[in-house]
N, C-alpha and C positions, 0 to 999 in steps of 0.2 A: 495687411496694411500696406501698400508699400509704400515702406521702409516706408509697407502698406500700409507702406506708407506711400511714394509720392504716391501715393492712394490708394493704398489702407497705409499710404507709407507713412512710416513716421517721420521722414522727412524725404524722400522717395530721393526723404529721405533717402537709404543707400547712400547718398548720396553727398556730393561735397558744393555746396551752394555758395556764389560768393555774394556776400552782404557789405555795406557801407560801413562806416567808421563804427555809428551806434547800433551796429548787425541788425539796422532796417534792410529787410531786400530792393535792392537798386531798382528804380522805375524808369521807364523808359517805355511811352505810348507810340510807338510810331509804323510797331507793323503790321497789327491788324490794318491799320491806314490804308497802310501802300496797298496789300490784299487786294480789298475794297475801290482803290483807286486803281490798281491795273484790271480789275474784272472787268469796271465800269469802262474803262478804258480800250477794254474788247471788245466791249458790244456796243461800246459807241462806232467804233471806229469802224467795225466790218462784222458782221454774224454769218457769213458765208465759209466753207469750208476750205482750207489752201495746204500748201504742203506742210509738212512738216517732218524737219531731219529726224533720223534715230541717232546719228549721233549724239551722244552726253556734251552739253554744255553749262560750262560754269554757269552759274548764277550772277558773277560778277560782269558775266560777258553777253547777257542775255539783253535781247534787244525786245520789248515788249509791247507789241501791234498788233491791231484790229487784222490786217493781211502778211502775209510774210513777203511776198513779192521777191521770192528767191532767195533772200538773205538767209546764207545757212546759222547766223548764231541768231537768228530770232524765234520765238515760241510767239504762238498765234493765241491768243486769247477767245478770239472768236470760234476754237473747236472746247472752249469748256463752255460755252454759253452755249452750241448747236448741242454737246450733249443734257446739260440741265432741260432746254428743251424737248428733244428726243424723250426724255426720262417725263416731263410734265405733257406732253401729248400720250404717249406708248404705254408709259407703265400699265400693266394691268392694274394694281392698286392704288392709283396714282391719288386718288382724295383720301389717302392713307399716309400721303407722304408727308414728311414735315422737313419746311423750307428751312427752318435753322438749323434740326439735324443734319440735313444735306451740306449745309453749307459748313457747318462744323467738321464732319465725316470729309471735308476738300481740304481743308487745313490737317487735320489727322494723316490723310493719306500722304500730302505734300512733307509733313514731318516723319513720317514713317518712312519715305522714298530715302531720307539719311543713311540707313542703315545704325542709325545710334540710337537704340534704344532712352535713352535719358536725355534727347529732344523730343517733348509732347508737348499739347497743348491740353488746355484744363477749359473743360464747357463750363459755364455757370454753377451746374450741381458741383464738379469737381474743385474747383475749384475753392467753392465756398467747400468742402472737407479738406483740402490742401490747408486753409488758416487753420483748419481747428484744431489738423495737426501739429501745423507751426503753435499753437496755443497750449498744446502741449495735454491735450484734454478731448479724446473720440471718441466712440463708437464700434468698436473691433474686435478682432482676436489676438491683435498687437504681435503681429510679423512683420517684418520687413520683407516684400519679397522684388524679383525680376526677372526678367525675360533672359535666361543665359543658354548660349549654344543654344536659339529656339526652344526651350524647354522652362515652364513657370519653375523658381528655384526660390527658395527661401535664404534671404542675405543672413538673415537671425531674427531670431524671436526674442522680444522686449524683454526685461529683467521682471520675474513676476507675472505676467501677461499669461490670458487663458492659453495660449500656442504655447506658451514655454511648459505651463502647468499641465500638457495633454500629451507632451513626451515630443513635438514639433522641434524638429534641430535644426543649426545653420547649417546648408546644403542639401536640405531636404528637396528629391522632385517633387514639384506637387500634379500626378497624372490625373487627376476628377478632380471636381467640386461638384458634391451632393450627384455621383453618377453620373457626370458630365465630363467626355474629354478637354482637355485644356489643350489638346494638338490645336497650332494655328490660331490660339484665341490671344489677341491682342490682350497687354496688361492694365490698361485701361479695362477691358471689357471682366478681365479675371478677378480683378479688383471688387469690381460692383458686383461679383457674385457671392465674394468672402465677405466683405463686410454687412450686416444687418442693426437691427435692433439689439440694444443688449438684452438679455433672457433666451434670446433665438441660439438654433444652434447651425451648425455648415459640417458637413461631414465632406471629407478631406481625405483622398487616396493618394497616399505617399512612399519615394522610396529613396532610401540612402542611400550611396553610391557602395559601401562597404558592409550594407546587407543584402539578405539574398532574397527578402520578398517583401512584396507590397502591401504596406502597413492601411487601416483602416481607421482614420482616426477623427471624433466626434468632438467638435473645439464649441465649447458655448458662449456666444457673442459676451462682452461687458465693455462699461465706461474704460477707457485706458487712459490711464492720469499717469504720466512720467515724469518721475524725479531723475535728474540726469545723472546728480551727482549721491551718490554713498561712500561714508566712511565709518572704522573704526579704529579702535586702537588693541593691538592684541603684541603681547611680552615685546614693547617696546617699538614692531613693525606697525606703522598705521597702511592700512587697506584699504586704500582709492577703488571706486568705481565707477565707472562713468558710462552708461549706456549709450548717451548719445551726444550728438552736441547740438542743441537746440537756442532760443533765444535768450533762457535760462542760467545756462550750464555755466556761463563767466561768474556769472554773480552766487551760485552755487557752490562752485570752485574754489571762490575767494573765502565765503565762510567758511570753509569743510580745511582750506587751507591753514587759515586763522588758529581754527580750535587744533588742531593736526601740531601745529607749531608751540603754539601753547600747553599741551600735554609732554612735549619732548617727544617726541618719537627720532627715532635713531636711526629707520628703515623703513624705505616707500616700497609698497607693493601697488604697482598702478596699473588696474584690471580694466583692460580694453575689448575684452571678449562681446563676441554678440553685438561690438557697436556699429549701428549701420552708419555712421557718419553725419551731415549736418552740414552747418554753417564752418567753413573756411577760416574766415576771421577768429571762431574760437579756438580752434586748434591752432592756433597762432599765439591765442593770447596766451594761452594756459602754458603754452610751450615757453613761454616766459617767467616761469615758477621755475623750471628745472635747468634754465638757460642764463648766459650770461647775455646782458642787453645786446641787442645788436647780430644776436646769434642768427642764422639761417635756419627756417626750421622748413620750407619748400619754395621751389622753384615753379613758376609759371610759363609755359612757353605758348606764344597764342601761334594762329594760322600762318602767320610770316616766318614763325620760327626763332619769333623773339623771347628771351626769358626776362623775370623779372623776380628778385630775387625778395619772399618775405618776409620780414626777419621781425625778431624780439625788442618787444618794448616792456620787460618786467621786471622783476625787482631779485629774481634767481631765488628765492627763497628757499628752493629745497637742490639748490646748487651741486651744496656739499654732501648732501645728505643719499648715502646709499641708495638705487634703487633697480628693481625687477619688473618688467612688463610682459605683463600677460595677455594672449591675445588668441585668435582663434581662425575660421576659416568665413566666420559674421563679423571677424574685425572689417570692416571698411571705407573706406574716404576717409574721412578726417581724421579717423582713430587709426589707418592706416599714416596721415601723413603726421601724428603725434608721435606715435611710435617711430616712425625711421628718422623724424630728428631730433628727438631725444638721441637712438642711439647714434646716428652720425656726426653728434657733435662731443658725446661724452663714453667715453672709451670704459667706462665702468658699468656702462649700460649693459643690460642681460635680458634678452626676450626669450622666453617660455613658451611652449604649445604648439597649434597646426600651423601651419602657413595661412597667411590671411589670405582676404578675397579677390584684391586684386582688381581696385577700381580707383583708376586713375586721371581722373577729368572733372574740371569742372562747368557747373553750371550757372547760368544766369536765371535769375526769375523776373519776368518782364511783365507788368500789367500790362494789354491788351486791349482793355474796355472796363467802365465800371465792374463788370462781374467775368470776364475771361483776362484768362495768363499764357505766358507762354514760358517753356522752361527749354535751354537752349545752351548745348555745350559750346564753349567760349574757350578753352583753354586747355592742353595738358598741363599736369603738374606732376616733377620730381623731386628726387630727395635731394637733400641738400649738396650733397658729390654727384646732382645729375644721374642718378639710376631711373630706370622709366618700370613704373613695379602692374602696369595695365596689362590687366589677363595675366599675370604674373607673381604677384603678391609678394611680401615682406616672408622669408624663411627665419623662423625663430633660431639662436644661437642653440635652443636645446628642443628638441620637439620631442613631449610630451602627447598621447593621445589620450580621449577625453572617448569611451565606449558606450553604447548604450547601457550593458552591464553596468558599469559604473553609475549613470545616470539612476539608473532604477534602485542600483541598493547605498544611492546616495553618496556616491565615491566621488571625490574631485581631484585626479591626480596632479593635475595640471596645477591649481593651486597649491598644492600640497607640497610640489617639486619645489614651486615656487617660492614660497614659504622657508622653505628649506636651506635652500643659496641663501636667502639673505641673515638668518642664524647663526649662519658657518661665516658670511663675510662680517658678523657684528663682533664673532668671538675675539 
């Protein structure tokens, strides 16, 4: 999914997306635009071939003309339109070629020159599977995964999901798909390999950092329908889950809240494992149940280096009330930025398990054209004392590991530890 969701993603997910007041994704048409208007603008203006610097120049300082005429911060337009046609004279295959994958394949490449993997852009097909994960209802094996240290990597596998039920863990390499290197293969492209029809299956060559050989593992496609939120109530601790934070997860929240409070529970165990992240605004809101209004739950800093501080608008409901967060090395983004401000602002706070993932940015999702988007880091974000946790992740106050051993003969220590502290803090 990645989080494969952003494609197979469940919200590529990974991912920490920022959304408007009613957690609509903010719209904004204006760059495919410009595109379109500087291309035309090349081949209006010159199709002859001119210099052009290797120096790197900003984008902000870029002068964009048909000729360069010696100006060193200008890019010539007219050397992408000599090579589109070089490519539609020359190709050997060239009545093979398709003019909107080319020209898709020019925006991919221009997003990929970032060096940031979580700015891409979404063609048509992808995009139209981008909603349906925003909808909370695919077609997959229900991974989250990403491109880390050049290598396809698994954020985490969905709660339930065929990946989780084939023994698929967060941090898994994934080296094949179905006998295919994945050296070099964009996530885009590794994405549309894993996802299928549900009934189908994708055989999947994998290896954990903390074993010593390459697993072989056969995931069979299904519907993936995510409930974001699970709870129960067990001797008096109620047991929050939250896979992810999707359009849902507030209004999930609330109820699971509701009935949570109405049972009396005495101790929160709030299980962040495996979350690949989501929408922004929700780990915001929710961070309003354990916060006093007004509370800092992360920090924004954009490109100037400006912050903006975003803080609680809730009703604190579980204020007073004990609690333990559990979390893992698939905790990510937004379950990343619930967890460090829960704890940075309540000192009775106790996190449990691996160090998280360690993804720090967010992003924008920008329509483009009736059927293309584009997704475009806009911002770092920190914890509320300003710690920067990118490539770095949140260290649990107790780490606990979580084995494959354990996995197979159904052991969960991490919860167990967990569990545990809050027992001994109720006596």
């Amino acid at each position: 999914m990645t989080d494969t969701h952003v494609k197979n993603q469940t919200l590529n997910p990974g991912e920490t997306l920022r959304a408007s007041r009613g957690r609509h994704l903010i719209v904004v048409g204006a760059i495919l635009g410009l595109v379109i208007f500087s291309f035309y603008a090349g081949y209006q203006k010159g199709r002859y071939t001119s210099p052009m610097t290797e120096v790197p120049i900003a984008p902000n300082e870029a002068v964009f003309r048909g000729t360069a005429e010696g100006q060193d911060a200008s890019i010539d337009f007219a050397l992408f339109w000599k090579v589109w046609n070089l490519l539609k004279d020359k190709y050997v295959e060239r009545d093979d070629l398709d003019a909107k994958a080319l020209f898709y394949g020019a925006i991919d490449g221009m997003l990929a020159a970032t060096g940031d993997p979580y700015t891409t852009f979404f063609d048509p097909k992808e995009n139209k599977e981008f909603k349906e994960e925003l909808s909370q209802s695919f077609d997959g094996i229900g991974a989250e995964m990403q491109i880390k240290d050049g290598i396809l990597t698994v954020v985490a596998p969905l709660d339930g999901s065929p990946a989780e039920k084939s023994g698929i863990r967060a941090g898994d390499k994934v080296l094949k798909i179905n006998g295919e290197s994945t050296e070099n293969l964009a996530l885009q492209e590794a994405v549309e390999r894993i996802r299928g029809p549900r009934g189908t299956e994708v055989k999947l060559s994998v290896f954990h950092p903390d074993e010593d050989e390459l697993r072989e593992v056969s995931v069979r496609r299904d519907v993936i329908v995510v409930k974001s939120v699970t709870h129960e109530l067990r001797d008096g601790i109620a047991i929050l889950r939250i896979t992810r934070f999707g359009e849902d997860t507030v209004d999930e929240f609330e109820r699971a809240a509701a009935d949570i409070k109405r049972q009396g529970a005495r101790g929160i165990l709030l299980d962040l494992r495996n979350n690949p992240g989501g929408f922004l605004d929700a780990a915001v809101d929710l961070g309003g149940y354990f916060l006093p209004s007004n509370s800092v739950v992360v920090m924004e800093e954009n490109a100037e280096k400006k912050r903006k501080e975003l803080r609680t608008n809730g009703n604190n409901l579980f204020g007073g009330t004990p609690i333990v967060i559990l979390i893992n090395e698939g905790s990510a983004s937004a379950s990343e930025i619930l967890a460090a401000g829960i704890r940075e602002n309540r000192d009775d706070t106790i996190l449990v398990g691996d160090t998280s993932y360690g993804k720090g940015s967010v992003q924008e999702l920008i329509p483009t054209s009736s059927t293309t988007s584009v997704k475009i880091t806009i911002a770092r974000w920190l914890t509320p004392k300003g710690n920067q946790i990118n490539k770095v992740g949140i260290s649990p106050d107790e780490e606990v590991k979580l084995t494959r051993g354990d996995i197979e003969a159904d052991r969960d220590p991490q919860f167990d530890r967990a569990f545990t502290i809050l027992k001994e803090r109720l006596k």
